[in-house]
C-alpha positions in Angstrom: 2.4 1.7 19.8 5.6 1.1 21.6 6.2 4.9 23.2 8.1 4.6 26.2 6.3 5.7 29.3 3.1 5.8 26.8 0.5 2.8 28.4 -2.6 2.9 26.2 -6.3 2.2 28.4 -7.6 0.7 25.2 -7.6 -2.7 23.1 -8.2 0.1 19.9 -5.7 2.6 19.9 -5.8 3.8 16.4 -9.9 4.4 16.8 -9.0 6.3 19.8 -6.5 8.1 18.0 -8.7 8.7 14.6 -11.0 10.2 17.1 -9.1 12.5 18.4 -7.2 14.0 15.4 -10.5 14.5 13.3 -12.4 16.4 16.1 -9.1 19.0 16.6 -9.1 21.7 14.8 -5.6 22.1 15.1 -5.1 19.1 12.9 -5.7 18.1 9.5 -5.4 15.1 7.1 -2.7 14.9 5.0 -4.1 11.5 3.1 -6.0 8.3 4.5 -3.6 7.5 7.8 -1.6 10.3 7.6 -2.4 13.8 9.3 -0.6 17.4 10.3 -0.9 20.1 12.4 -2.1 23.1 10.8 0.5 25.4 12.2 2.8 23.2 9.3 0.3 23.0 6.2 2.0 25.6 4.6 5.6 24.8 5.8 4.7 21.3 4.5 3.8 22.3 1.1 0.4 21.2 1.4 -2.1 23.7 0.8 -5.7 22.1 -0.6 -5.9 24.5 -3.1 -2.5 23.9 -4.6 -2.0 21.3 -7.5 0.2 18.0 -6.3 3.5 18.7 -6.7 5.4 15.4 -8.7 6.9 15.3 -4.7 3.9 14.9 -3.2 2.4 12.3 -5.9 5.4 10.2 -5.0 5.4 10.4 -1.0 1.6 9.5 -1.7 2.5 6.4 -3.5 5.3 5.0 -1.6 3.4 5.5 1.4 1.1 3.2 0.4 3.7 1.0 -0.8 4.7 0.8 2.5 1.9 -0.2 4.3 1.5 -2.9 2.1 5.0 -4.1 2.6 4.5 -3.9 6.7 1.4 -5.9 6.0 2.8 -8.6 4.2 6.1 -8.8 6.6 3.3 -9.1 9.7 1.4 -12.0 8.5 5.0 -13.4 8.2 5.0 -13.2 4.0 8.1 -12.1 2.4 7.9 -8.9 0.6 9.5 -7.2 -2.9 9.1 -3.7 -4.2 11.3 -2.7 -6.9 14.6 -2.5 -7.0 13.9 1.4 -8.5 10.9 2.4 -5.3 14.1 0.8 -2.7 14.9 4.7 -1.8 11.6 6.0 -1.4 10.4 7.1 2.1 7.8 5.3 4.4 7.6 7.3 7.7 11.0 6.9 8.4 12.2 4.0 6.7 13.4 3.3 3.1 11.3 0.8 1.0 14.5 -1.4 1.0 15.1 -1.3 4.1 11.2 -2.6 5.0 11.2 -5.4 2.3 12.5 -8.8 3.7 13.6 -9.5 -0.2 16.5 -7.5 -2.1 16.5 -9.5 -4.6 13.4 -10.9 -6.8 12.7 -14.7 -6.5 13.2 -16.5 -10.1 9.6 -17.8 -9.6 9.3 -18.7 -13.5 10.5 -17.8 -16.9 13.1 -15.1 -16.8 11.0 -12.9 -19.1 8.3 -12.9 -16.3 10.0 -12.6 -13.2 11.3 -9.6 -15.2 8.1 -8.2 -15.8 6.8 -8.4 -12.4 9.8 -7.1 -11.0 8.2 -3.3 -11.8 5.1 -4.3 -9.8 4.6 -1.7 -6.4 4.5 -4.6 -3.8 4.6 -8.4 -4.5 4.1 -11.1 -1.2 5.1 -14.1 -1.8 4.5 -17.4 0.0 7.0 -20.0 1.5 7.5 -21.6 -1.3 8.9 -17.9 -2.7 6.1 -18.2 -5.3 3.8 -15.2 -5.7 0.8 -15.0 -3.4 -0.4 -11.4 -4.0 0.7 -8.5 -6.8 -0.4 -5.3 -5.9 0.0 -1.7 -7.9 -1.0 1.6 -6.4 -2.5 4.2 -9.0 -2.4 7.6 -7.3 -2.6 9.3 -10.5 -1.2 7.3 -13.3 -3.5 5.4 -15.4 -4.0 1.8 -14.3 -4.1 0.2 -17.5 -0.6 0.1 -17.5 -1.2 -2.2 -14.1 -3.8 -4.0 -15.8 -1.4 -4.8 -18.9 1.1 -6.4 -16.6 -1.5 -8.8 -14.8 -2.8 -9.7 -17.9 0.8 -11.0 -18.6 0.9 -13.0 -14.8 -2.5 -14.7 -14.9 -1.5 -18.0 -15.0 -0.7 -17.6 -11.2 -2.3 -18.7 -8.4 -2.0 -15.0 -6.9 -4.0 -12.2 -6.3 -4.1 -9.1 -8.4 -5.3 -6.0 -6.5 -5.5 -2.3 -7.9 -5.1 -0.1 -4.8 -6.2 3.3 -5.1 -8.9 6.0 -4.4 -12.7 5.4 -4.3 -13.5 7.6 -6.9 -11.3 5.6 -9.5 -13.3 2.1 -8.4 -15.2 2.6 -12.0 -12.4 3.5 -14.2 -11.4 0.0 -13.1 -14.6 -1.8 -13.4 -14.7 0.2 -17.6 -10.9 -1.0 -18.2 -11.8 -4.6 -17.2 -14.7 -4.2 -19.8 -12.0 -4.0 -22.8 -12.1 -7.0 -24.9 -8.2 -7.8 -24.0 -8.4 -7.3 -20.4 -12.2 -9.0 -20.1 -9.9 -12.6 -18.4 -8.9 -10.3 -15.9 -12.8 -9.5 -14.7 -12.7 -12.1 -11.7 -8.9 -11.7 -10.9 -8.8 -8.2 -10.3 -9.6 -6.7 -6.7 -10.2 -3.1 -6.1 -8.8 -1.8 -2.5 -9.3 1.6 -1.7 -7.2 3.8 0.5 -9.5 3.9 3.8 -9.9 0.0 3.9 -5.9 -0.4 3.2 -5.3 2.3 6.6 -7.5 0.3 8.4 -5.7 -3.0 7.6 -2.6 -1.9 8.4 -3.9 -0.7 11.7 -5.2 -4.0 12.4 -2.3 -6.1 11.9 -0.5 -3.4 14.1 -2.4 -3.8 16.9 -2.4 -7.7 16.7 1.3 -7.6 17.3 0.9 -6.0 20.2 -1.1 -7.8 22.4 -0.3 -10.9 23.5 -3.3 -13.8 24.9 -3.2 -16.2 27.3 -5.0 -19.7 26.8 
């Protein structure tokens, strides 16, 4: 949004630009947010028909980790992703380099801060306790997830699964488990689309300012 030279006649830019890239034919989506030109789909490895490299799986995931982290830094939360994700790519940027926190707050008991240190994105409030745990499951199974906010329920936080919408009832069976059944009400599903359009939003609130 900040293009030098580049003056946009709209208050939606990103519907403008959705628009244009799904009615060219010269361009294709990569994954919710993310599109090519079809002149590199083959260059880039991503050919529909192929099976998803362990690359790809993991570009896929940390590009969702990052738009969670660039939420979280825009409504002026501070943000961790794990110490192991700090090299992975978003755009252009490491995941370290996005996160406002290298170093995980000691929130509570050392055995738990531990454990939540291997969650995909944590905000946390002012008060560096945890306001929101999220885990992305691109293709790993998310009872592992699950298992982990079963272990951080006592805080006040939110747990959200992000993923696809085709895996929305594989979470809704794994909350049915008897050991995971206190987790029904605490879990949130987000799905790809709505997280794209999120970030988008909080994008183009920072930048436009009003006048009172």
């Amino acid at each position: 949004m900040k293009i030098t030279d580049c003056t946009w006649g709209t208050k939606t830019p990103f519907a403008s630009i959705r628009r244009i890239v799904q009615t060219r034919k010269e361009i294709f989506r990569v994954r919710p947010g993310l599109w090519a030109l079809q002149s590199y789909k083959k260059q880039l490895g991503l050919s529909e028909h192929e099976r998803k490299s362990e690359k790809e799986v993991e570009q896929n995931h940390s590009f969702y980790q990052g738009m969670l982290v660039v939420i979280g830094n825009l409504r002026g939360l501070s943000t961790f992703v794990p110490n192991q994700d700090k090299n992975k790519i978003f755009v252009k940027e490491h995941l370290g380099e996005l996160r406002t926190l290298q170093e995980i707050p000691k929130f509570s008991h050392d055995f738990l801060v531990k454990k939540s240190s291997t969650i995909d994105v944590i905000w946390f409030n002012n008060n560096q306790m945890p306001d929101s745990f999220f885990e992305v499951e691109y293709s790993t199974d998310m009872q592992n997830s699950l298992l982990k906010f079963f272990d951080l329920q006592d805080f006040n936080a939110r747990m959200v699964i992000v993923s696809h919408e085709s895996r929305r009832n594989e979470l809704k069976s794994k909350l049915e488990f008897n050991a995971l059944r206190d987790l029904k009400k605490r879990v949130n599903f987000l799905e790809y689309n709505m997280l794209v359009k999120q970030y988008e939003y909080e994008v183009i609130k920072t930048s436009y300012t009003f006048s009172v």
